[in-house]
N, C-alpha and C positions, 0 to 999 in steps of 0.2 A: 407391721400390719396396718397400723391408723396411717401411716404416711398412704400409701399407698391407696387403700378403700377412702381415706377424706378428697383427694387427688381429682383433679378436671380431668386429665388426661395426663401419656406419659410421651417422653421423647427418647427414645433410643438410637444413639447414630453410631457409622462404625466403617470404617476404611478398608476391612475386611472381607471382600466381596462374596465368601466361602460359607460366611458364618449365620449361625440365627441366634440373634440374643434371648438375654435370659428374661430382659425385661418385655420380651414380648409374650413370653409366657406369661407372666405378671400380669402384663394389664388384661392377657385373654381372663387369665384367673379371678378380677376384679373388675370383671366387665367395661374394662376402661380404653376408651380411642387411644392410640397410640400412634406417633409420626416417628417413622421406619427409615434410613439411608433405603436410598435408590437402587436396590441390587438384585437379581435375578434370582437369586435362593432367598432373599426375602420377602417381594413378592409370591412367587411359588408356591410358599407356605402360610405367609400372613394374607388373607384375601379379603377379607372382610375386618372393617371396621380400624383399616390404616392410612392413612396416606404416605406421600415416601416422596422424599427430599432427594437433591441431591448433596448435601450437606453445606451449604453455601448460606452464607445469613442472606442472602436476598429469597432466596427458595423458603429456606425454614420461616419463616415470616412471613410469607407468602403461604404455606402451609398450616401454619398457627392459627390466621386469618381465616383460611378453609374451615379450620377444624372448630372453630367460635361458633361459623358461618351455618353447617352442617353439624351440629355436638348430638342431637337428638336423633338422626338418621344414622350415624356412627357408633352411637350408644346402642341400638338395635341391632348394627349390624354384629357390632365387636361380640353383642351376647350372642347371636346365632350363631356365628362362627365357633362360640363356647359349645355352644349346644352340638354344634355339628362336631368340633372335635371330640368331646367327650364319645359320642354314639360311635363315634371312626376308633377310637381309642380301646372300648370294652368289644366292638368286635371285633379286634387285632389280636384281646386278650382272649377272648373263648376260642377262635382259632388255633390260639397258641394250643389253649387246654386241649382241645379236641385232638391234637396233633401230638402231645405225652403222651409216651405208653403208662 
């Protein structure tokens, strides 16, 4: 938990075009930017407060550079995006509830 809350940002990359890492849970979780691989389901679901490589150290350092550049406007976004999933999240769950017999 300190690694993570003392943390500038996080970098998660991943060859796996299918997948959504865990670390991107994380940094939503600790209101932290995060630089994403370039893939269309991670996009799709990370929207705010990522940028997205294409995993190439000219890109990622290119990216790094961004996210120095912009840390403060990323930091906002990463927490709203918190905020928005969390509100998407509890009412997925009273849904659910309403929907038990």
């Amino acid at each position: 938990n300190e690694l993570l809350s003392g943390a500038y940002a996080l970098v998660a990359l991943t060859t796996r075009s299918d997948s959504l890492n865990c670390a991107g849970y994380e940094a939503i979780a600790y209101k932290k930017p995060i630089v994403l691989s370039d893939s269309e389901t991670l996009k799709k679901f990370f929207n705010k407060g990522c940028l997205f490589t294409d995993n190439s150290s000219i890109d990622l350092e290119s990216k790094l550079i961004d996210l120095m550049d912009n840390y403060d406007e990323l930091v906002e976004d990463i927490a709203t995006f918190k905020d928005d999933y969390n509100r998407n999240y509890l009412t997925m769950l009273n849904e659910l509830v309403l929907l038990t017999p």
